[in-house]
Jmol script that loads the backbone (N, CA, C; Angstrom):
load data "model"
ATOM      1  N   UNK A   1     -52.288-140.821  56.245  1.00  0.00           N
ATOM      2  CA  UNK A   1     -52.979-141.282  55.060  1.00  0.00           C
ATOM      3  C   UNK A   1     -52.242-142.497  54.506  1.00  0.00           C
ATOM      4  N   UNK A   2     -53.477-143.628  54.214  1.00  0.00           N
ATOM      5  CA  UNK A   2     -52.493-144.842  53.853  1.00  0.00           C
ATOM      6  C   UNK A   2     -51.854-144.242  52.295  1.00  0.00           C
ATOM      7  N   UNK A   3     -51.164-145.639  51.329  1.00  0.00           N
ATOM      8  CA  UNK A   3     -50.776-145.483  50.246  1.00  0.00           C
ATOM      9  C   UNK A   3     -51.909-145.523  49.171  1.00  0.00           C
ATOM     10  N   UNK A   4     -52.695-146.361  49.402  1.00  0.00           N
ATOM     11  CA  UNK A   4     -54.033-146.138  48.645  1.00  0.00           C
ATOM     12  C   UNK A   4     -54.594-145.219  48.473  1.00  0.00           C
ATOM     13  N   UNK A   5     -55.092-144.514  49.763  1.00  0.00           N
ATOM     14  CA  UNK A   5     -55.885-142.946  49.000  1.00  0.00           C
ATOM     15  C   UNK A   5     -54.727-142.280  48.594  1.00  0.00           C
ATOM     16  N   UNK A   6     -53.507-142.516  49.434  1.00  0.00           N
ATOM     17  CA  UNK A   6     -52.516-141.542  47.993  1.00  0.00           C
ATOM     18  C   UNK A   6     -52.788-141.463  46.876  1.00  0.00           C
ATOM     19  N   UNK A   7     -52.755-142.970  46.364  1.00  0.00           N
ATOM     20  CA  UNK A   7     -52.399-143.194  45.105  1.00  0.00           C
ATOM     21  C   UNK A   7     -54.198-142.630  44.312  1.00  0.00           C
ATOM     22  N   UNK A   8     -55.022-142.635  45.207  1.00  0.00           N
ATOM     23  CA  UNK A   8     -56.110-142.153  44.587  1.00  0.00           C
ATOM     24  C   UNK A   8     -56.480-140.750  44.796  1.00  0.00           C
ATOM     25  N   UNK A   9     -55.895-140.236  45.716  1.00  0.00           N
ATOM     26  CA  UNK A   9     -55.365-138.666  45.160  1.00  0.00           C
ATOM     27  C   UNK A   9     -54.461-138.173  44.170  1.00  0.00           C
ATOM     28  N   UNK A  10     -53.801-139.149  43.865  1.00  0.00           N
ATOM     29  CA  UNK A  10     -53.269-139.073  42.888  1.00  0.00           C
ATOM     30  C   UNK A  10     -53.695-139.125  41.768  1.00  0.00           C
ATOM     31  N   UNK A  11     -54.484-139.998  41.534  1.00  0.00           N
ATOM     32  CA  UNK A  11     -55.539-140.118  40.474  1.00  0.00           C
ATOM     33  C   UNK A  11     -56.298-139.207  39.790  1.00  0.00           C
ATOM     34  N   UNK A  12     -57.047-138.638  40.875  1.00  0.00           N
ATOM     35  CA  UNK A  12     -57.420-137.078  41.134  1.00  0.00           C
ATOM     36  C   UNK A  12     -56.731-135.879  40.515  1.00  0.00           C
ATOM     37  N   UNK A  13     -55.647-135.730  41.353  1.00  0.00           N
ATOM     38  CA  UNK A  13     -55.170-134.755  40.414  1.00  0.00           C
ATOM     39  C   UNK A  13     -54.590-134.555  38.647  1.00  0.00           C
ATOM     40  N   UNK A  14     -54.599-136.117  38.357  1.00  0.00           N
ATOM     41  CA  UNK A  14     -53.878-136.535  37.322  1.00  0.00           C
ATOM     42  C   UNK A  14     -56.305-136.064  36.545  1.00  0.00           C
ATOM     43  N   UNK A  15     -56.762-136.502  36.444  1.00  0.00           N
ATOM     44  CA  UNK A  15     -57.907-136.281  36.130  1.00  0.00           C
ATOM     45  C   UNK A  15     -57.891-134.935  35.948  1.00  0.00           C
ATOM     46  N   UNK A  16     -57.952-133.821  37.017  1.00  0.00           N
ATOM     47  CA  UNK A  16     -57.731-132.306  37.064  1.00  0.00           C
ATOM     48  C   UNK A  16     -57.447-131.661  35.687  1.00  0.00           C
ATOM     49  N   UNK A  17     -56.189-132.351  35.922  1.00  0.00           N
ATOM     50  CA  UNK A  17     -54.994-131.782  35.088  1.00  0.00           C
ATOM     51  C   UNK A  17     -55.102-132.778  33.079  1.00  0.00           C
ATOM     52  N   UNK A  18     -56.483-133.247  33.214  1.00  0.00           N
ATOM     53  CA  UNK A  18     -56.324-133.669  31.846  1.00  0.00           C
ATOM     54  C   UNK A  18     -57.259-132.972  30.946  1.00  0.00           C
ATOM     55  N   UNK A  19     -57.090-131.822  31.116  1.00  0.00           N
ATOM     56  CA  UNK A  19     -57.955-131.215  30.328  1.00  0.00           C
ATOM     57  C   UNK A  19     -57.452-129.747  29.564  1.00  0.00           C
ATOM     58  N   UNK A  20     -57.619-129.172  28.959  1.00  0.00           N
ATOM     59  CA  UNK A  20     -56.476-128.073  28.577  1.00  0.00           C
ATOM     60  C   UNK A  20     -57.113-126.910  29.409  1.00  0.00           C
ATOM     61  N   UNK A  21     -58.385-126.666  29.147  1.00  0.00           N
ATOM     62  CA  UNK A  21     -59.520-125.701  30.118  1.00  0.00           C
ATOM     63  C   UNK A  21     -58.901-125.708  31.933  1.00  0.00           C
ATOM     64  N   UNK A  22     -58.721-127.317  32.633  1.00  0.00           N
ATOM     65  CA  UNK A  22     -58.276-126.974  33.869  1.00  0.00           C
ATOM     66  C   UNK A  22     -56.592-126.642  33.923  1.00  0.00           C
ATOM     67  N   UNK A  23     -56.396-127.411  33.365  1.00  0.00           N
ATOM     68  CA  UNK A  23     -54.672-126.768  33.266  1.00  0.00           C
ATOM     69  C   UNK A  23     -54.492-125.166  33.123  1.00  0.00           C
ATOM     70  N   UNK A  24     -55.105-124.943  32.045  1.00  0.00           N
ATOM     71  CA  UNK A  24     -55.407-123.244  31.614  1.00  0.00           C
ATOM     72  C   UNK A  24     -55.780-122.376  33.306  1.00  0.00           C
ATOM     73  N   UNK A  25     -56.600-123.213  34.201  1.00  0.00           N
ATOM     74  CA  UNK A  25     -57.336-122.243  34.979  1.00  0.00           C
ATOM     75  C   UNK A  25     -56.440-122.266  36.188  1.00  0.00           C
ATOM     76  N   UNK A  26     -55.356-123.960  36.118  1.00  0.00           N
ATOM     77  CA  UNK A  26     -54.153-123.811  37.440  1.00  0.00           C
ATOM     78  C   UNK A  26     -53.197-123.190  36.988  1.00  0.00           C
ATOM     79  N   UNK A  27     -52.839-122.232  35.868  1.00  0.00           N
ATOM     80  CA  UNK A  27     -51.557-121.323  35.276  1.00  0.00           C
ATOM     81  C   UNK A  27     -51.963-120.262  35.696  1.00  0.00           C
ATOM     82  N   UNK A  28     -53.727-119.714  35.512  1.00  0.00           N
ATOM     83  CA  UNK A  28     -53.731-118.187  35.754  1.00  0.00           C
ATOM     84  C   UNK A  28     -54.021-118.335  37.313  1.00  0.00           C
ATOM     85  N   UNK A  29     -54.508-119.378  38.696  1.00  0.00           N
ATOM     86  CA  UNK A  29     -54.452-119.721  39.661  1.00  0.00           C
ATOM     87  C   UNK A  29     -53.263-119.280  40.336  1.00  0.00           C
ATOM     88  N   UNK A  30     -52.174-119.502  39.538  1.00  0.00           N
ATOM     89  CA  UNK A  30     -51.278-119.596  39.864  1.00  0.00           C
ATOM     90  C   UNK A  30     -50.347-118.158  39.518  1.00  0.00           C
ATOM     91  N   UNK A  31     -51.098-117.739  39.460  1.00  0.00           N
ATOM     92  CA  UNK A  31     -50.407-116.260  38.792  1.00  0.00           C
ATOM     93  C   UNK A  31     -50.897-115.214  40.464  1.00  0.00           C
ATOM     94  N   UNK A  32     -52.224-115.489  40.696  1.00  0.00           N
ATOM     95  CA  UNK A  32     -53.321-114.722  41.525  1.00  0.00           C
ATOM     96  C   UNK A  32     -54.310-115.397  41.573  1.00  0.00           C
ATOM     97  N   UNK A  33     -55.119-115.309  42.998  1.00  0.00           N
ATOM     98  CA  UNK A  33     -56.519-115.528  43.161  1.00  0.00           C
ATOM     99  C   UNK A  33     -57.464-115.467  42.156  1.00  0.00           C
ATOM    100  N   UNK A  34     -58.478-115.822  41.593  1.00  0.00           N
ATOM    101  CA  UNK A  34     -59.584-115.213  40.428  1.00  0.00           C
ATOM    102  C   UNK A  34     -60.990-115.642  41.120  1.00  0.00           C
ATOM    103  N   UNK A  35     -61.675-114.708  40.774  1.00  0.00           N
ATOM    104  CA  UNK A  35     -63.504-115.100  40.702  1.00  0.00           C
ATOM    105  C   UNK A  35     -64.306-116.231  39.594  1.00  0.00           C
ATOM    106  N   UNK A  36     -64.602-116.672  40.319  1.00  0.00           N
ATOM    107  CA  UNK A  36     -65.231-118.167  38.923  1.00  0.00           C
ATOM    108  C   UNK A  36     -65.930-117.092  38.063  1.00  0.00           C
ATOM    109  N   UNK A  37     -66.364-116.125  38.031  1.00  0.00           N
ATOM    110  CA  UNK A  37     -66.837-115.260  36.971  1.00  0.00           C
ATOM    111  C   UNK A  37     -65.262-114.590  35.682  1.00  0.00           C
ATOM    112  N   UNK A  38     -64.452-114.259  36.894  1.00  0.00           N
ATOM    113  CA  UNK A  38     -63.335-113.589  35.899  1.00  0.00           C
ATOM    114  C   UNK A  38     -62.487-115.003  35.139  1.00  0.00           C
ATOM    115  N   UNK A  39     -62.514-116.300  35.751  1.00  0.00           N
ATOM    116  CA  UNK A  39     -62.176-117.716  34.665  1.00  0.00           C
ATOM    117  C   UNK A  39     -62.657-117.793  33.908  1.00  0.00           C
ATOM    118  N   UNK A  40     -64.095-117.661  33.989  1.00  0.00           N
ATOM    119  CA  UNK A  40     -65.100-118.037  33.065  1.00  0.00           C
ATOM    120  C   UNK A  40     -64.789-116.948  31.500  1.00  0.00           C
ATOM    121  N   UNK A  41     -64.428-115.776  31.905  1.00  0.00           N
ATOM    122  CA  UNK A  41     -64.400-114.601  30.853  1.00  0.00           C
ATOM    123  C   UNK A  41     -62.973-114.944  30.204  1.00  0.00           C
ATOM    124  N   UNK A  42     -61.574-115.115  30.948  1.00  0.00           N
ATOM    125  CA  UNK A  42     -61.014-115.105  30.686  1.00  0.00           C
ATOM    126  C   UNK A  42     -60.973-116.981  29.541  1.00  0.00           C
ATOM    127  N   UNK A  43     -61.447-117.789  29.846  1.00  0.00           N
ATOM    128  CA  UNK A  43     -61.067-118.863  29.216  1.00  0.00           C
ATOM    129  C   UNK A  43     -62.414-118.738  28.231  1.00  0.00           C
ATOM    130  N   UNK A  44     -62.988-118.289  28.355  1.00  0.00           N
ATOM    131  CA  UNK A  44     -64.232-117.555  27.199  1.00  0.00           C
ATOM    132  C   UNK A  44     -65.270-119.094  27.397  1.00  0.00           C
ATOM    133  N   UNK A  45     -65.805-119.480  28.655  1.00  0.00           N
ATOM    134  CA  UNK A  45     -66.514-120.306  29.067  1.00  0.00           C
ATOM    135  C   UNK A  45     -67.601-120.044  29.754  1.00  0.00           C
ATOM    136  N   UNK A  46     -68.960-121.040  29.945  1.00  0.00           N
ATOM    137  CA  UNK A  46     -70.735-120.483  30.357  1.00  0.00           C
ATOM    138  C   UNK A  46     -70.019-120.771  31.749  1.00  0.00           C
ATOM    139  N   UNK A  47     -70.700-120.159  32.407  1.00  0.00           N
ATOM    140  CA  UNK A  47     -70.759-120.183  34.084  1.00  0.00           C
ATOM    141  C   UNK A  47     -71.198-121.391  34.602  1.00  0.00           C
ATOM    142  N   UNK A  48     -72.055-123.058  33.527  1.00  0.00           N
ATOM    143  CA  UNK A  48     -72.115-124.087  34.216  1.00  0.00           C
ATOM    144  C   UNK A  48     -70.751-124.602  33.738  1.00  0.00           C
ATOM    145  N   UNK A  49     -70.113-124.558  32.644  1.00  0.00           N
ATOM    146  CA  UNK A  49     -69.122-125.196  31.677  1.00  0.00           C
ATOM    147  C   UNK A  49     -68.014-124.526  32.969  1.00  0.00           C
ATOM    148  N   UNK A  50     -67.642-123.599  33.770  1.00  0.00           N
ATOM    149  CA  UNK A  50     -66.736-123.164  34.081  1.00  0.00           C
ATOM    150  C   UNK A  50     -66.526-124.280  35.536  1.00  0.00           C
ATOM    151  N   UNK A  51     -67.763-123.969  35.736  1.00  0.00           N
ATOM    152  CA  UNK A  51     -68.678-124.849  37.443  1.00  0.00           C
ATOM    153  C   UNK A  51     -68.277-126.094  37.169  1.00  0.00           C
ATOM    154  N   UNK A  52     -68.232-127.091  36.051  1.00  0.00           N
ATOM    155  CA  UNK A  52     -68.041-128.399  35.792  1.00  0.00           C
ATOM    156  C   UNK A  52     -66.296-128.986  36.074  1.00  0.00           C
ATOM    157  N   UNK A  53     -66.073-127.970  35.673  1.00  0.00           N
ATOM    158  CA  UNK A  53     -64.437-127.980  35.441  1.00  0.00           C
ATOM    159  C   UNK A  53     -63.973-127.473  37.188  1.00  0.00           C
ATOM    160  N   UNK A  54     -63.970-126.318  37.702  1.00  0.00           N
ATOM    161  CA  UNK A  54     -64.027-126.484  39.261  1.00  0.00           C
ATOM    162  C   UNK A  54     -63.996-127.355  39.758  1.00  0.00           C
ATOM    163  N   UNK A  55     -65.568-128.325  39.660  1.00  0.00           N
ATOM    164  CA  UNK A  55     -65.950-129.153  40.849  1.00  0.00           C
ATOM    165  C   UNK A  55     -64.648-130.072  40.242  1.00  0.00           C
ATOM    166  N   UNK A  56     -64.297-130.336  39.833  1.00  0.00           N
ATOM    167  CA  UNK A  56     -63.400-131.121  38.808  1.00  0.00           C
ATOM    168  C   UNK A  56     -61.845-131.404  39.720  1.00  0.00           C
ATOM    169  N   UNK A  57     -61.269-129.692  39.598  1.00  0.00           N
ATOM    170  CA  UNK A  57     -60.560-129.098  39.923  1.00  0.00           C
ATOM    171  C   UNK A  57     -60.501-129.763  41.530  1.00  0.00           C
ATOM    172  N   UNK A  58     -61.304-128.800  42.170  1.00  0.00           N
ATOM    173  CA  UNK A  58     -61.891-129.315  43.706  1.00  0.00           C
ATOM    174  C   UNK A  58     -61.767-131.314  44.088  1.00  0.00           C
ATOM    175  N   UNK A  59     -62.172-131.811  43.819  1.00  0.00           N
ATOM    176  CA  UNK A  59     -62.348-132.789  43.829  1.00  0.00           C
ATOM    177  C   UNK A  59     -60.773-133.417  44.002  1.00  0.00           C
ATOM    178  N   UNK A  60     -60.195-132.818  42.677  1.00  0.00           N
ATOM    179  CA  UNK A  60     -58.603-132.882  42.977  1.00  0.00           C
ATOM    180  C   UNK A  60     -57.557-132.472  43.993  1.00  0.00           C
ATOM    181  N   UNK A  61     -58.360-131.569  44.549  1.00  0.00           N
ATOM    182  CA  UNK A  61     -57.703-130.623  45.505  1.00  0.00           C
ATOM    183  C   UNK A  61     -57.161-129.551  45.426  1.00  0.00           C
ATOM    184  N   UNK A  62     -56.634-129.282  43.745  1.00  0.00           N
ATOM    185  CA  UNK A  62     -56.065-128.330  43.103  1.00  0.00           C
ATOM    186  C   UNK A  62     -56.207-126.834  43.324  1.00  0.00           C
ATOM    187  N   UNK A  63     -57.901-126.586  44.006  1.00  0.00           N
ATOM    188  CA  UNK A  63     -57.961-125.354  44.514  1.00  0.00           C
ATOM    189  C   UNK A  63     -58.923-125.584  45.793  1.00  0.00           C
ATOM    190  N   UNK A  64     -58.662-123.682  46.559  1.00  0.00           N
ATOM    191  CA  UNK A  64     -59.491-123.954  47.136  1.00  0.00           C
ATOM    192  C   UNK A  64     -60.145-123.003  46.719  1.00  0.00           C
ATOM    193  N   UNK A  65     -61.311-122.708  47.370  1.00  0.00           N
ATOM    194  CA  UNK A  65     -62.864-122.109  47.155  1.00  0.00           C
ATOM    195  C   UNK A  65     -62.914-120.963  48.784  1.00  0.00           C
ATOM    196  N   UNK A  66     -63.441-119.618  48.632  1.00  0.00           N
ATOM    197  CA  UNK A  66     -63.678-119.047  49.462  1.00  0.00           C
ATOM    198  C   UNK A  66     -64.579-117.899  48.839  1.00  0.00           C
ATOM    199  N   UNK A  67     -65.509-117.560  49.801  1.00  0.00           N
ATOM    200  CA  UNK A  67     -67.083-116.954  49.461  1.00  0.00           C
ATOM    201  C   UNK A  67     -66.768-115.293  49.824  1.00  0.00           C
ATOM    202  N   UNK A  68     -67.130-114.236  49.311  1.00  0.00           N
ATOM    203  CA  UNK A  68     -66.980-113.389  50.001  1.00  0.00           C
ATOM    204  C   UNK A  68     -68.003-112.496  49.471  1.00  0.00           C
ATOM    205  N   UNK A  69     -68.839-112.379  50.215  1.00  0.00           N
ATOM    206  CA  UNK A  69     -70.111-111.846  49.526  1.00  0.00           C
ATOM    207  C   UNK A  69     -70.957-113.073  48.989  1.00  0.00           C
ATOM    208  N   UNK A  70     -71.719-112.331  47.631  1.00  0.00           N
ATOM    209  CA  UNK A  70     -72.161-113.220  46.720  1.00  0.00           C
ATOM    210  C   UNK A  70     -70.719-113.915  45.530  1.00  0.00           C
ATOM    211  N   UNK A  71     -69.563-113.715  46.002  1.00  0.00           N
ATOM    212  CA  UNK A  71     -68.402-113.723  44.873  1.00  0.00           C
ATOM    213  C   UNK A  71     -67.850-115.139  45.542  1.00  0.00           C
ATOM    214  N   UNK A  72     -67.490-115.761  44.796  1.00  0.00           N
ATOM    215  CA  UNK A  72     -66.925-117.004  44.917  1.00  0.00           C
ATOM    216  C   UNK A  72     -65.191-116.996  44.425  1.00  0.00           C
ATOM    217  N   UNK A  73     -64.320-116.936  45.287  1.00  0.00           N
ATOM    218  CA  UNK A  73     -63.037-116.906  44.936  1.00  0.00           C
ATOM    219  C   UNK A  73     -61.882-118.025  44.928  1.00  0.00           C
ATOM    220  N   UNK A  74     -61.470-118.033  43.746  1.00  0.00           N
ATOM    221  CA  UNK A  74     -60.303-119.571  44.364  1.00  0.00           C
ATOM    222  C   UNK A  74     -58.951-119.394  44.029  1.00  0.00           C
ATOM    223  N   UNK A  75     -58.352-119.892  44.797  1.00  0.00           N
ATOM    224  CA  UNK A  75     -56.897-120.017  44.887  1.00  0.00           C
ATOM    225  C   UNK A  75     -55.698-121.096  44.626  1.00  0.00           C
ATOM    226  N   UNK A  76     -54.977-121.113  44.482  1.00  0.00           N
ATOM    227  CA  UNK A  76     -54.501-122.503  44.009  1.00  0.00           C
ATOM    228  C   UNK A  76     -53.662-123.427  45.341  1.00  0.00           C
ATOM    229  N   UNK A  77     -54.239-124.325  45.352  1.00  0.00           N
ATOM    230  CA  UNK A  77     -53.971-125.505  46.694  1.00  0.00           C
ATOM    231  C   UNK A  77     -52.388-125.922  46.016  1.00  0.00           C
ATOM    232  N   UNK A  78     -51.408-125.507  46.510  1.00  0.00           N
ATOM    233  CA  UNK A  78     -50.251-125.792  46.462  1.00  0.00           C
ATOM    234  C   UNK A  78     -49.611-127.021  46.805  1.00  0.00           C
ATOM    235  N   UNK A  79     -50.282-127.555  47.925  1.00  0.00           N
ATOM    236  CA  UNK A  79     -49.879-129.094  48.686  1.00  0.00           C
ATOM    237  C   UNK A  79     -50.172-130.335  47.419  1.00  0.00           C
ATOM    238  N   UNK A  80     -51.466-130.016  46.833  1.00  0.00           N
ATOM    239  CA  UNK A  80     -51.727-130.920  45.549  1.00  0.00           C
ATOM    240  C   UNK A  80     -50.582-130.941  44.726  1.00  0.00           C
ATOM    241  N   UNK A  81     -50.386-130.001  44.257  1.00  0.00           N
ATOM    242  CA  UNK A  81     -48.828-129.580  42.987  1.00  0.00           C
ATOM    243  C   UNK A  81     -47.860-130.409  43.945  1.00  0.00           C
ATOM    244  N   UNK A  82     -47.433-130.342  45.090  1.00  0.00           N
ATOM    245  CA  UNK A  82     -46.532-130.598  45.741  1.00  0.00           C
ATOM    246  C   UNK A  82     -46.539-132.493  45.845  1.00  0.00           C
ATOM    247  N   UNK A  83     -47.510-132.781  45.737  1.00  0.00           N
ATOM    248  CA  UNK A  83     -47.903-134.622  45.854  1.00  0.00           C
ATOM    249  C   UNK A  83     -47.321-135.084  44.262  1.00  0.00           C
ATOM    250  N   UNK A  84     -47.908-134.401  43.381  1.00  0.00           N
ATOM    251  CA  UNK A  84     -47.456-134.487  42.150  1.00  0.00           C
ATOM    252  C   UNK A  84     -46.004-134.499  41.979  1.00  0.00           C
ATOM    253  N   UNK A  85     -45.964-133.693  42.093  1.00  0.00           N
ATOM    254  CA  UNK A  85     -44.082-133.045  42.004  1.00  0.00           C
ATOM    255  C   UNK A  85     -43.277-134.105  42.747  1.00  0.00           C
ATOM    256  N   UNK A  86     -43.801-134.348  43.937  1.00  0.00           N
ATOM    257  CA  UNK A  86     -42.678-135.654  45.184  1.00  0.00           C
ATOM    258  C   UNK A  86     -42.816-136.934  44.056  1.00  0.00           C
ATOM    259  N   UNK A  87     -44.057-137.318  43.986  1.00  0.00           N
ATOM    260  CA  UNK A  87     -44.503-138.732  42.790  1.00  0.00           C
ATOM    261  C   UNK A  87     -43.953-138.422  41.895  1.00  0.00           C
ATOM    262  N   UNK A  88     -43.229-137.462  41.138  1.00  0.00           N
ATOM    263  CA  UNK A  88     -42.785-137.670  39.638  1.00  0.00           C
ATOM    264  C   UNK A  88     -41.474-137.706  40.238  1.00  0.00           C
ATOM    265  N   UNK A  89     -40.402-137.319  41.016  1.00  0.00           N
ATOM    266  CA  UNK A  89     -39.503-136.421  41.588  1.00  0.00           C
ATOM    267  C   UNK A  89     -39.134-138.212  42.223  1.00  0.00           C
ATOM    268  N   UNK A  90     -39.222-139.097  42.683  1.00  0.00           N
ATOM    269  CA  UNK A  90     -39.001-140.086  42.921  1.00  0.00           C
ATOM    270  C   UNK A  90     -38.456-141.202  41.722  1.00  0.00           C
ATOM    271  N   UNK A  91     -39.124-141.045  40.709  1.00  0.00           N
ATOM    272  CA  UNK A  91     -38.284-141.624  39.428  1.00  0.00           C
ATOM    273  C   UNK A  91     -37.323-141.163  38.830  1.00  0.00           C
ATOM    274  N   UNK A  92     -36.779-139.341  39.619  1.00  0.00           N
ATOM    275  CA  UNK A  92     -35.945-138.631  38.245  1.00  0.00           C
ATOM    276  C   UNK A  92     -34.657-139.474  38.370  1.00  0.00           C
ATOM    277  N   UNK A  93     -34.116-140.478  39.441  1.00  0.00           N
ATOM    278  CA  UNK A  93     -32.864-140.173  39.632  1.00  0.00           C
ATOM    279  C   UNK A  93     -32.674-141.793  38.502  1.00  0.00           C
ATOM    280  N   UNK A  94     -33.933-142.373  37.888  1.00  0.00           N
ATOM    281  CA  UNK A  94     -33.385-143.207  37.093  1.00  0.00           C
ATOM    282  C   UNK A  94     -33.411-142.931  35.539  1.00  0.00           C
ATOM    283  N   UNK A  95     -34.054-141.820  35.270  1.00  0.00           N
ATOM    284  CA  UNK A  95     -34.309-141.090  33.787  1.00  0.00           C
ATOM    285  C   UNK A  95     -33.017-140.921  33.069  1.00  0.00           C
ATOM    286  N   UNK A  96     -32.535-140.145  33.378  1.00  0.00           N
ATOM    287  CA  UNK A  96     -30.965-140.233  32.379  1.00  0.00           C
ATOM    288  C   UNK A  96     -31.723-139.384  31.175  1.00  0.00           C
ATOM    289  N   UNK A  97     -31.083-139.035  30.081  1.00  0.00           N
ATOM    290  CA  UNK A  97     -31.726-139.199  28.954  1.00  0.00           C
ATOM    291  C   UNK A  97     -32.258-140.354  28.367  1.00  0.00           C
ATOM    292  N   UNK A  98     -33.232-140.180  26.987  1.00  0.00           N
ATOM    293  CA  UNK A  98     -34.012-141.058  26.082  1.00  0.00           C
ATOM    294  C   UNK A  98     -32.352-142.009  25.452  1.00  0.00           C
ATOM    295  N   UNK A  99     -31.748-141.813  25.309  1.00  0.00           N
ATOM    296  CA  UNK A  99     -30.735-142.177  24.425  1.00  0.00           C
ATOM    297  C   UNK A  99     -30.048-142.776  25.594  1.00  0.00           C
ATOM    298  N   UNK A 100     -29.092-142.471  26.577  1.00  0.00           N
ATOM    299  CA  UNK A 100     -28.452-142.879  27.247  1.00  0.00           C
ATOM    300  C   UNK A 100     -29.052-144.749  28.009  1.00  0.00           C
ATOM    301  N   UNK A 101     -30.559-144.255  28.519  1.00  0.00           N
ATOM    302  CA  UNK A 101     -31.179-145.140  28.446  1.00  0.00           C
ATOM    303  C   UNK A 101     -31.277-146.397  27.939  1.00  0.00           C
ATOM    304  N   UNK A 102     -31.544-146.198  26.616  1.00  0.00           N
ATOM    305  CA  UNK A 102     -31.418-146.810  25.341  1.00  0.00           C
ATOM    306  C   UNK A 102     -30.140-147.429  25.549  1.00  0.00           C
ATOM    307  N   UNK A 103     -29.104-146.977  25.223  1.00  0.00           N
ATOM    308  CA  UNK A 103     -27.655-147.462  24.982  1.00  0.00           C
ATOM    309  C   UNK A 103     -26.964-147.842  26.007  1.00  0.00           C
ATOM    310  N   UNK A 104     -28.154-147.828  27.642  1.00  0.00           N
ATOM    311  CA  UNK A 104     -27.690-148.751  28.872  1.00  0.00           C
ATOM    312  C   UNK A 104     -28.319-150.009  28.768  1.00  0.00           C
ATOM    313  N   UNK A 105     -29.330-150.259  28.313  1.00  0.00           N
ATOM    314  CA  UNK A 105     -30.055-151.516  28.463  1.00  0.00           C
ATOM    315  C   UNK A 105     -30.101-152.446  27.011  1.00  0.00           C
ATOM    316  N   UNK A 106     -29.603-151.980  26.211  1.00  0.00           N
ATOM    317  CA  UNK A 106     -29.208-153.130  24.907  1.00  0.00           C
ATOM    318  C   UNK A 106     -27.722-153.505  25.270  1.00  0.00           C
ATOM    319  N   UNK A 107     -26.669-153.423  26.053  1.00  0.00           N
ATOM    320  CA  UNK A 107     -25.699-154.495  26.378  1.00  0.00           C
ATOM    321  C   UNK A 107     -26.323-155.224  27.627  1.00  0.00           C
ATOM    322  N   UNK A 108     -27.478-154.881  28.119  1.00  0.00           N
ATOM    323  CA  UNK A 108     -27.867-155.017  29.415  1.00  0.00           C
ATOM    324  C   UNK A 108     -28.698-156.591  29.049  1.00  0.00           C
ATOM    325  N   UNK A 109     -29.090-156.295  28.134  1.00  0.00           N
ATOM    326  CA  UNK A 109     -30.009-157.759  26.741  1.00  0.00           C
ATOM    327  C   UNK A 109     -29.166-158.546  26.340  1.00  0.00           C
ATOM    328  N   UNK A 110     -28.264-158.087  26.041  1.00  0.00           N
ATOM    329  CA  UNK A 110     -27.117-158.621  25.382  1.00  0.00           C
ATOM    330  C   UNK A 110     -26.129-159.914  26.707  1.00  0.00           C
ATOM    331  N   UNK A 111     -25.939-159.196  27.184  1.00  0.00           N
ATOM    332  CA  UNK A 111     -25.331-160.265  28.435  1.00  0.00           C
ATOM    333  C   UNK A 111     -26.427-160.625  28.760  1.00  0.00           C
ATOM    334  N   UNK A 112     -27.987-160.358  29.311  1.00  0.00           N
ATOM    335  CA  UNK A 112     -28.921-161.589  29.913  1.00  0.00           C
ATOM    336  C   UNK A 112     -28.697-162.781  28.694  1.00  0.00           C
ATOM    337  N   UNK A 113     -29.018-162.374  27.309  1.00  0.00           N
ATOM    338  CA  UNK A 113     -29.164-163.260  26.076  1.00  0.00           C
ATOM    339  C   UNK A 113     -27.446-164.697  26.117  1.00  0.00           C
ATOM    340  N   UNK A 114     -26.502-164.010  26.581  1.00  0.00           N
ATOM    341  CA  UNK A 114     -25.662-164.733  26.643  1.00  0.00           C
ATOM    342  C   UNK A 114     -25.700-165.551  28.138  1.00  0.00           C
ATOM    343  N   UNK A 115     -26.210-165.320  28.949  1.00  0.00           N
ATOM    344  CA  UNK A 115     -26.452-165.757  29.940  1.00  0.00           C
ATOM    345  C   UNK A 115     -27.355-167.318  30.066  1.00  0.00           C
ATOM    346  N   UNK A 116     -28.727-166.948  29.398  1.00  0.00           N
ATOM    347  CA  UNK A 116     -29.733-167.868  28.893  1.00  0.00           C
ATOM    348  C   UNK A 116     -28.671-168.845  27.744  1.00  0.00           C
ATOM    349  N   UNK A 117     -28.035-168.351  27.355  1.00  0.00           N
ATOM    350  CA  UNK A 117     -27.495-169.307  25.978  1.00  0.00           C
ATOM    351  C   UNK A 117     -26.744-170.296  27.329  1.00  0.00           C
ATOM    352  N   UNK A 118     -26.058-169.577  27.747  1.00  0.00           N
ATOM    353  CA  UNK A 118     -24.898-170.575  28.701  1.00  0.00           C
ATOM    354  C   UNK A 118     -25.864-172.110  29.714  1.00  0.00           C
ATOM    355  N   UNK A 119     -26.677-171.490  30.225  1.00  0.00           N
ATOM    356  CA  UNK A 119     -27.434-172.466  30.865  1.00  0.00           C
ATOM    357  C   UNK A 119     -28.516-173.563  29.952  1.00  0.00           C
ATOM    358  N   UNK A 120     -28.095-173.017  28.835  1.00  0.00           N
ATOM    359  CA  UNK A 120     -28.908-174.503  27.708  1.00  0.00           C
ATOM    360  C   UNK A 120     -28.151-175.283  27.802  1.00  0.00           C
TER     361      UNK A 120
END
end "model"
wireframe off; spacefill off
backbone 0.3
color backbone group
């Protein structure tokens, strides 16, 4: 897979996950399997309102879908969480704290600013 549809799977899941309803439905996903009927009860949602948020879900990759009977069951697609997690997990090693941060890059201004002065 090139970097592009990465980055637009990425997209995807970032969409998924902006809603409090799908977030809500990848915590209890993530607990156990559920029936789009037992989401629907548990997040106190109509069976199209539940369906909207799925295809949603799906689309992201976030779950998968398996039929058994007339029962529709889904599970939580782990490899998605895992794309997420590598993409955030690639910036940690420059985070530091909010403060430390801060109090690396104002002497960091400070010498460019003296720098620019010198070459006038």
């Amino acid at each position: 897979m090139d970097k592009v549809s990465k980055l637009q799977d990425l997209d995807q899941v970032f969409e998924a996950l902006a809603n409090e309803h799908r977030r809500a439905i990848i915590s209890m996903l993530s607990l156990q399997p559920c029936s789009i009927s037992q989401l629907a009860a548990k997040r106190n949602l109509s069976l199209p309102a539940i369906h909207k948020h799925i295809e949603i879900l799906e689309k992201g990759g976030m779950v998968i879908r398996k039929k058994i009977g007339r029962t529709n069951f889904l599970a939580l697609n782990k490899e998605a969480l895992r794309s997420l997690q590598n993409w955030l997990a690639q910036y940690h090693t420059y985070w530091g704290s909010n403060k430390e941060t801060l109090e690396n890059y104002i002497p960091y201004l400070e010498r460019e600013n003296k720098k620019t002065r010198r070459k006038k």
